[in-house]
N, C-alpha and C positions, 0 to 999 in steps of 0.2 A: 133205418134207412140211411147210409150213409151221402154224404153229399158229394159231388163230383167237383173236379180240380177248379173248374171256371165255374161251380156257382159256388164255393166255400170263398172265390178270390173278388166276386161281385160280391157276397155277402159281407167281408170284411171291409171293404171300400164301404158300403152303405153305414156299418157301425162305426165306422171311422169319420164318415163327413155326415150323418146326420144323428147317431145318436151319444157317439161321443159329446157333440158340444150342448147339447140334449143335458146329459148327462152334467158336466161341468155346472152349467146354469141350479140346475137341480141342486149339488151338491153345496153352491156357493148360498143359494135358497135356504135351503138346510140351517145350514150354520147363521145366516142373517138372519134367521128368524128368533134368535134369542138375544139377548143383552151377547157382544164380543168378545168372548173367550180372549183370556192371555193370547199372546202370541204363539206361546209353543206348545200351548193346547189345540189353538187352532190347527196351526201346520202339521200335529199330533193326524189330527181329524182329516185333513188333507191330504194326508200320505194314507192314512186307512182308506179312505174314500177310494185313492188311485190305484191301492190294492187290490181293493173287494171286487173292481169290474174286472180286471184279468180275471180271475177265479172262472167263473165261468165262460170264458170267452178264448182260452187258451187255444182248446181244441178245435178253436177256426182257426187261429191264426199261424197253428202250428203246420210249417212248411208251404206257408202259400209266398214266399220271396224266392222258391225252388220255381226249376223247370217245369213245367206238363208232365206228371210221371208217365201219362197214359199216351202222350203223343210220340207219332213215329219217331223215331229217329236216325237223324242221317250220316250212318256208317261206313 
């Protein structure tokens, strides 16, 4: 079932203000839980981490800064 224009554009606004920093928390968790990696392991780890959530989350975000495809338009 695909999503429509306005809820793919509410759905990304919600992973944007609450699960992104969700997220961030989690990953910084992550990595503090062991003795602290070198520097450029870490940052290694930190750009995989910033990675790995696009992956899945693309196909929200893709085209929701477009127009309303579906709304009328004024010709």
């Amino acid at each position: 079932m695909a999503l429509s224009y306005k809820a793919r554009k509410r759905l990304a606004i919600l992973v944007l203000v609450v699960a992104m920093p969700a997220y961030i928390v989690a990953a910084v968790s992550l990595v503090n839980l062991f003795e602290r990696p070198p520097i450029l392991l870490e940052l290694a780890i930190y750009v995989g981490l910033g990675i790995v959530w696009v992956v899945p989350l693309k196909r929200l975000f893709t085209g929701v800064g477009q127009p309303d495809p579906d709304a009328p338009r004024d010709d």
